[in-house]
Every structure is written in structure tokens, then in C-alpha cells.
N, C-alpha and C positions, 0 to 999 in steps of 0.2 A: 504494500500500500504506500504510495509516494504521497504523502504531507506536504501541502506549502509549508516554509519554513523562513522565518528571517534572522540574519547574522549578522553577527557585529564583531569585530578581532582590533583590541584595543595593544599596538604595541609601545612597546619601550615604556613600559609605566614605571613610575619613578616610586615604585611602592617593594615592598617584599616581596619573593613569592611562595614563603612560605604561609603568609595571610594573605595571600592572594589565593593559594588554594584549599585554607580552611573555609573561606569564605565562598568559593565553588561550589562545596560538599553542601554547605549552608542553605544558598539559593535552588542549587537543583531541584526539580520537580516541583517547585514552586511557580503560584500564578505570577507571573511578572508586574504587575503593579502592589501585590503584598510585596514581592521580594524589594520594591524598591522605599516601602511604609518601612519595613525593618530596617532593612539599612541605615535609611536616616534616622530611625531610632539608635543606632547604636553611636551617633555623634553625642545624644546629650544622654550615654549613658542609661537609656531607657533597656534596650535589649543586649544581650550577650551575644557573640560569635564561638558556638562552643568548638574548642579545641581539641580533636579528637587523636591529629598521629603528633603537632608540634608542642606537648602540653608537660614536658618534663619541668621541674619543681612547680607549678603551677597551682594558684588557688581555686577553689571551687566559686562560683558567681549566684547569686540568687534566682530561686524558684529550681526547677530540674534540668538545669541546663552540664552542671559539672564542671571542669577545668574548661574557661574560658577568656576571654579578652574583647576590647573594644577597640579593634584596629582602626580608629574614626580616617585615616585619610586612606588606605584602601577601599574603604568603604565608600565614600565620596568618589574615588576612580572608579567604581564599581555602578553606583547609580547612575553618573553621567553614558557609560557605555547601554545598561539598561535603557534608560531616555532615549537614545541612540538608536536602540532598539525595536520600541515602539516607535520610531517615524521609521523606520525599515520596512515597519510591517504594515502601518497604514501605507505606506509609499506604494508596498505590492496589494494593497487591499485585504489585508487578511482585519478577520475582527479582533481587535485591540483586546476585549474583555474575556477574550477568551484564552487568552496566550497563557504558554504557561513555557517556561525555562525546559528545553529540553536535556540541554547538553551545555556544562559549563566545566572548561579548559582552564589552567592555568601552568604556565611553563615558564622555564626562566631564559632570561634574556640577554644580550651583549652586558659586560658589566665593566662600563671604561673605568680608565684607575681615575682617582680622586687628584686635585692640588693640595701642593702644601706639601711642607715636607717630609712625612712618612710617606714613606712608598710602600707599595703594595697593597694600598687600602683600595677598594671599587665601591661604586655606586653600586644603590641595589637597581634592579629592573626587571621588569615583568611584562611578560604577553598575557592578553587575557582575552580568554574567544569564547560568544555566549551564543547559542542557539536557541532561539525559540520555535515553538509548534501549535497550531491551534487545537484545542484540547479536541479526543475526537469525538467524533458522532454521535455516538452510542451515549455518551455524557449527555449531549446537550436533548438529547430526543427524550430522556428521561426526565431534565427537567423542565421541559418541554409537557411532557405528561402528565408530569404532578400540578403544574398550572392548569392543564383542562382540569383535572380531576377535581383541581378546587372551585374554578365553575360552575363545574356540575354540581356540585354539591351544596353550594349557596342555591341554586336554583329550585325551587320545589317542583 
């Protein structure tokens, strides 16, 4: 079954990429406009980005999240390629409200050396490549269904 899909590959970001790819695991199969509510929540602190392979000496965060952190400027990299994302998808016409993260990549990147005088220091940098998909069918016919169903039933 071939899915319209839209894509967005955000390079040389000037973030980690080791929260760049906790942060992957995080939004995957997430509807793309929650995954971008979250995000900006984790600038003032509201949500966690639970930590699940980079989480050595790490403290546990509130509510059931476990070894976590609030990587706020990957995160901010991260929603702008989302945004990015949905004009991708209106641009091809697909329904915006229905998108949902299919596939999110992060890989590491050229990492030129730094100025100043130690050497051998590098910037960090990151590629980050997000796929989205419109949820399928079979979803939407269901809730689809349960609207008639409530029709009918207001109706004597």
C-alpha cells in the first residue's frame, strides 16, 4: 500500500545527537501537531524527554516518565522542522489533522573543530529526517462511524 507521505531532513543542526535521537524515539508515532504541543512544552519545563539508551547517572523526572531531561534547544530544532513539515504536507495536499510522525531519523553529522586554543574540540551537529503519513483508513472510517452512530441515536 503506497501512503502519500511528507518529508522534511533538517541538516547540520547545531544540537546533539544524542538528544536528537532520544527525542526521535519520543515523537514517533505521534500525531504531528501533539508532537509539536510537547515539544514546546519541554522549553518551560512542562514535559520531560524520557531518556531511555543516553541516561547513565541520570535522575528520574516527574509523573512516569523515569530518567529524563529537557533538551529545550533541540527541541526548538525539532519543532521548527515539524512546522516545516506540515507546509510539506499541505503543499502536497494531504490532511494536516490527520498526520501522524511516521518515521523519525537522527544521525550524526560533519563535526568541524572549534576556535581557540585547544584543539581537538568539535562542534556538535546533527541530521534530522522526519517522515510523516496520513493516518490510515481504517482509523478514520471508524471515527467516521461512531459520528453517525451518534446521530442516530439523538434521533428518535
Amino acid at each position: 500500500m503506497n501512503t502519500p507521505e511528507a518529508r522534511v531532513l533538517g541538516s547540520n543542526l547545531p544540537v546533539s545527537t544524542k538528544q536528537c535521537r532520544e527525542i526521535a524515539q519520543f515523537i514517533k508515532g505521534r500525531e504531528v501537531q501533539r508532537a509539536v504541543q510537547l515539544l514546546e512544552a519541554v522549553k518551560t519545563h512542562k514535559v520531560a524527554i524520557p531518556f531511555k539508551r543516553f541516561n547513565r547517572d541520570m535522575g528520574h523526572r516527574p509523573g512516569h516518565v523515569g530518567p529524563g531531561r529537557y533538551p529545550e534547544k533541540a527541541s526548538l530544532q525539532v519543532v521548527v522542522l515539524l512546522k516545516s513539515l506540515i507546509a510539506n504536507a499541505q503543499q502536497k495536499g494531504l490532511d494536516v489533522n490527520n498526520l501522524y510522525v511516521k518515521s523519525a531519523i537522527a544521525n550524526i553529522a560533519s563535526r568541524p573543530g572549534r576556535y581557540g586554543r585547544q584543539r581537538g574540540r568539535t562542534s556538535k551537529r546533527s541530521h534530522f529526517e522526519i517522515i510523516a503519513a496520513e493516518l490510515p483508513n481504517e482509523r478514520k472510517e471508524t471515527k467516521k462511524q461512531k459520528d453517525i452512530q451518534k446521530t442516530k441515536e439523538k434521533q428518535p
